[in-house]
Biotite code that builds the C-alpha atoms (Angstrom):
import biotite.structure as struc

atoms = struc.array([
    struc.Atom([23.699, 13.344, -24.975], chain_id="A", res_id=1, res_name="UNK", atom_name="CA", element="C"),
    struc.Atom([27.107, 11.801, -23.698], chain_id="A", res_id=2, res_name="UNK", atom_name="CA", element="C"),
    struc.Atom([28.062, 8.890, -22.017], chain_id="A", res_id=3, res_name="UNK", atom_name="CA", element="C"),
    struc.Atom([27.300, 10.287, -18.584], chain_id="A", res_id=4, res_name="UNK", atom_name="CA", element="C"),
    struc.Atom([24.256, 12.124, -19.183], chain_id="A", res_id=5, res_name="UNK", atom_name="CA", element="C"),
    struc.Atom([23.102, 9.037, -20.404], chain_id="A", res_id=6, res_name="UNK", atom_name="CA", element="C"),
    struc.Atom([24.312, 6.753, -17.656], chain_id="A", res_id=7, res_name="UNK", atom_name="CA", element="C"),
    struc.Atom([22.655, 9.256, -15.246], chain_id="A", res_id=8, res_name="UNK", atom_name="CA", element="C"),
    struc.Atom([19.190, 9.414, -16.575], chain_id="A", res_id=9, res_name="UNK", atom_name="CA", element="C"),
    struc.Atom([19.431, 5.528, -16.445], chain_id="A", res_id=10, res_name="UNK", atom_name="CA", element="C"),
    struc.Atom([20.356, 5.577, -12.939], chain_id="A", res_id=11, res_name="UNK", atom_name="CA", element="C"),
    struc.Atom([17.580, 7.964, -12.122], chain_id="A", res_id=12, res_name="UNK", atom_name="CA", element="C"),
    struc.Atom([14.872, 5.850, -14.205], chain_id="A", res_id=13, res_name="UNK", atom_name="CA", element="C"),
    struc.Atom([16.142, 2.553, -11.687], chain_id="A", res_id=14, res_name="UNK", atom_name="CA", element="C"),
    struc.Atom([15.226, 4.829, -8.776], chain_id="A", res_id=15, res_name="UNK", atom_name="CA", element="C"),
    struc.Atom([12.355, 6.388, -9.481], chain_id="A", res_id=16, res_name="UNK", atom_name="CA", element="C"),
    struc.Atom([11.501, 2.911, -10.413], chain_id="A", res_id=17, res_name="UNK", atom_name="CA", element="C"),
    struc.Atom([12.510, 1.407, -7.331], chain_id="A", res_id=18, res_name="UNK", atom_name="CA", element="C"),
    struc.Atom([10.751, 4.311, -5.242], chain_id="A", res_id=19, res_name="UNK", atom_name="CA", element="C"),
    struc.Atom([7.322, 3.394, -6.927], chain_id="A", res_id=20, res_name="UNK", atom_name="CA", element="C"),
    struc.Atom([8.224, -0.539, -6.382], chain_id="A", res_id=21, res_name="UNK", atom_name="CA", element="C"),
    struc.Atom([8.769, 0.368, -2.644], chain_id="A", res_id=22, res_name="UNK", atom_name="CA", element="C"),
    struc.Atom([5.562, 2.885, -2.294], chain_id="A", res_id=23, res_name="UNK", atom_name="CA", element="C"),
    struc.Atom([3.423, -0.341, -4.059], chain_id="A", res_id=24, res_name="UNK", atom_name="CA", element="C"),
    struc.Atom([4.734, -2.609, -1.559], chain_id="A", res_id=25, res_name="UNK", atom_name="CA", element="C"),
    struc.Atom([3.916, -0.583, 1.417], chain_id="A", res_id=26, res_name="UNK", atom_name="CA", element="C"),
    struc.Atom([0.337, 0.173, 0.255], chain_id="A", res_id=27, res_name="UNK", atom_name="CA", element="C"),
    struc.Atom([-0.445, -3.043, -0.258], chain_id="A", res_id=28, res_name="UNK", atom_name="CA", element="C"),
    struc.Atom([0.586, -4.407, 3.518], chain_id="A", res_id=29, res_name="UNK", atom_name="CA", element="C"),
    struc.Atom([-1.405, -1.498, 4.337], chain_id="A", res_id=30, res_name="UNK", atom_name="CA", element="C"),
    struc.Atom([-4.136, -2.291, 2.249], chain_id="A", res_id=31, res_name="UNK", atom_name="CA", element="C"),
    struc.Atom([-4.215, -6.356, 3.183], chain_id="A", res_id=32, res_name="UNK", atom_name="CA", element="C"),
    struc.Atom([-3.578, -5.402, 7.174], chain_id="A", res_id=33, res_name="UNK", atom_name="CA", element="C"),
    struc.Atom([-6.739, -2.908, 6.881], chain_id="A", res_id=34, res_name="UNK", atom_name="CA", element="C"),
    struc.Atom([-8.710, -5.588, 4.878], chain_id="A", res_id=35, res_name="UNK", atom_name="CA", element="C"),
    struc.Atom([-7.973, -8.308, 7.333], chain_id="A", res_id=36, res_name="UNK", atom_name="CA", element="C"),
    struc.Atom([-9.510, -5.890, 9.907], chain_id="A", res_id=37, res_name="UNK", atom_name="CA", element="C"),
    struc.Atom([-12.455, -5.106, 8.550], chain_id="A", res_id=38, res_name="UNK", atom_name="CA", element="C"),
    struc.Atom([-13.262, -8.994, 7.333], chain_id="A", res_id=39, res_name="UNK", atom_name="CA", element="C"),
    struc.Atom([-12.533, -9.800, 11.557], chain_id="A", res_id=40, res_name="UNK", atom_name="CA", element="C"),
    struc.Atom([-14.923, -7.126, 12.544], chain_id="A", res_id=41, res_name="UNK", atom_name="CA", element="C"),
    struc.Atom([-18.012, -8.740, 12.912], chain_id="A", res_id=42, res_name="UNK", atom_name="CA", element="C"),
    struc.Atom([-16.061, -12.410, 14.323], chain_id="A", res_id=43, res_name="UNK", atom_name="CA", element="C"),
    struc.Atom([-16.711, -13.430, 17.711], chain_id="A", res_id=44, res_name="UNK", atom_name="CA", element="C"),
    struc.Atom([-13.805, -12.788, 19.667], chain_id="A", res_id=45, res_name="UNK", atom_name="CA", element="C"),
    struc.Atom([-12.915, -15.267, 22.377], chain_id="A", res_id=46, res_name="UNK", atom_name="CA", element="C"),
    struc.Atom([-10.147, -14.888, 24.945], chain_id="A", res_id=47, res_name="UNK", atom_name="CA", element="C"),
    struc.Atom([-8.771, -16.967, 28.007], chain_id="A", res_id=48, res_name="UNK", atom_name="CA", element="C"),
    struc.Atom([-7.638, -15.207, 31.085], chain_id="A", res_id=49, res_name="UNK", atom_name="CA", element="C"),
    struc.Atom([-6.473, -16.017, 34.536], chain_id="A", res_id=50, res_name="UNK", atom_name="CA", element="C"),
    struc.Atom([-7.525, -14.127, 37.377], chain_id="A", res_id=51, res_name="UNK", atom_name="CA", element="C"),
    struc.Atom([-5.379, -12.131, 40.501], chain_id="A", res_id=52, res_name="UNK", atom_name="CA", element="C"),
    struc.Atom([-6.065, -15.478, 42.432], chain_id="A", res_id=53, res_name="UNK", atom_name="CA", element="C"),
    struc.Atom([-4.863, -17.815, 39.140], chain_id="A", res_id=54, res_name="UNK", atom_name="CA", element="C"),
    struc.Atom([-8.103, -18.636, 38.506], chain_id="A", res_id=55, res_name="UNK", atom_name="CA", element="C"),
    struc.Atom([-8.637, -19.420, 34.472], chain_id="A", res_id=56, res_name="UNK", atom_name="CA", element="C"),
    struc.Atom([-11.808, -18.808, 32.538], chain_id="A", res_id=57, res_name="UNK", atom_name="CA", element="C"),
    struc.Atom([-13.069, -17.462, 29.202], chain_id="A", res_id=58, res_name="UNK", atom_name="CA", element="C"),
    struc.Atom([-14.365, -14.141, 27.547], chain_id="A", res_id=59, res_name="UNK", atom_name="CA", element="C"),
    struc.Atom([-16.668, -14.453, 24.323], chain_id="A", res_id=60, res_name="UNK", atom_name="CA", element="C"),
    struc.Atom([-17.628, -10.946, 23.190], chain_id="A", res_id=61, res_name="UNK", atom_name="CA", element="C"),
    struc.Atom([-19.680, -10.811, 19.444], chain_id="A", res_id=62, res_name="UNK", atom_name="CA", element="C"),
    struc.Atom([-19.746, -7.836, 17.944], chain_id="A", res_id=63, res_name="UNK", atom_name="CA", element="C"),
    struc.Atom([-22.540, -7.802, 15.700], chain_id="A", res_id=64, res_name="UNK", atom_name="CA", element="C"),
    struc.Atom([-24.921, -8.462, 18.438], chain_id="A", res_id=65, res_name="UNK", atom_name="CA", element="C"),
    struc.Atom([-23.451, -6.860, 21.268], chain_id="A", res_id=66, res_name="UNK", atom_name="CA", element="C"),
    struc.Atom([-23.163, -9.772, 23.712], chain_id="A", res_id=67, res_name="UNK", atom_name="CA", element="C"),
    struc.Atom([-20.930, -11.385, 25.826], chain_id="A", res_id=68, res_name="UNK", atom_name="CA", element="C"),
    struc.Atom([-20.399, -14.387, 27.980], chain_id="A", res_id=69, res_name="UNK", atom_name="CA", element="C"),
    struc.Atom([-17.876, -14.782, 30.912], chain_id="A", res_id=70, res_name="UNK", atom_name="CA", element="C"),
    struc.Atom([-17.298, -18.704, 31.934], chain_id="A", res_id=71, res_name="UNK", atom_name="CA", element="C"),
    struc.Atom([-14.770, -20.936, 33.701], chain_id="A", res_id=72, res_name="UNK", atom_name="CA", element="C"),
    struc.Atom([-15.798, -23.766, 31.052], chain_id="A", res_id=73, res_name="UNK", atom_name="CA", element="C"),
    struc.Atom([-14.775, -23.973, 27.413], chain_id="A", res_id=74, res_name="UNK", atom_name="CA", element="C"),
    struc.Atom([-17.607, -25.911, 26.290], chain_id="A", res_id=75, res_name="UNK", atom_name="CA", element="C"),
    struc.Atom([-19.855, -23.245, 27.322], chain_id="A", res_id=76, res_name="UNK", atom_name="CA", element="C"),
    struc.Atom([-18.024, -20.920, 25.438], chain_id="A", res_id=77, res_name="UNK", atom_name="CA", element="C"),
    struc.Atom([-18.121, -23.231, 22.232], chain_id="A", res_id=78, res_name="UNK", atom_name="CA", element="C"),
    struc.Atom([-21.934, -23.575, 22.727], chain_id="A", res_id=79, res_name="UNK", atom_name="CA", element="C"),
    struc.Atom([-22.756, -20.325, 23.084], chain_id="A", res_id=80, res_name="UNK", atom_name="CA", element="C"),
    struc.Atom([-20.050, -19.297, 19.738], chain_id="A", res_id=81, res_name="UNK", atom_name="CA", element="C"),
    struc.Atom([-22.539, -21.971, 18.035], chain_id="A", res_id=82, res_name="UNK", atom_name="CA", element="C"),
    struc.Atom([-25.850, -20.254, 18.957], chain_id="A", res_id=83, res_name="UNK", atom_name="CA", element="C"),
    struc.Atom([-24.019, -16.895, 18.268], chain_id="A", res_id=84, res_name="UNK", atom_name="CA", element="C"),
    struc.Atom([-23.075, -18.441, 14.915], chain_id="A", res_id=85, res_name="UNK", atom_name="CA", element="C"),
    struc.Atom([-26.851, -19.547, 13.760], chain_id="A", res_id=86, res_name="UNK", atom_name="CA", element="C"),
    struc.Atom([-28.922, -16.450, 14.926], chain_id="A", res_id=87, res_name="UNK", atom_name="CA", element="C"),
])
């Protein structure tokens, strides 16, 4: 094997290298973006909107049990994310 030949099969061993270095690094943001989901799946999910008029409020949806609560006050969202929390 010459010089060349064995400059080249060094330069393909760094890429091959670097292709499996940049394959691991996608699967893993894959992986830890599809294990993030499935840890948030059963969370109660909470969001504040503001109506045609400009009228705010809350939406408190949890998944595990189904139900839901629309209110203009935040501490009857946080009471009912408690009860949710200790059924």
């Amino acid at each position: 094997m010459n010089r060349f030949e064995t400059w080249l099969d060094a330069e393909e061993r760094t890429a091959k290298t670097e292709e499996r270095q940049t394959l691991m690094t996608v699967f893993s943001g894959i992986w830890q973006r599809w294990m993030k989901w499935m840890m948030n799946l059963g969370e109660v999910q909470v969001r504040h909107r503001t109506d045609r008029a400009g009228n705010s409020y809350w939406q408190a949806y949890n998944p595990l049990t189904g139900r839901s609560l629309c209110s203009g006050s935040e501490l009857e969202i946080r009471l009912w994310i408690e009860q949710q929390l200790h059924q």
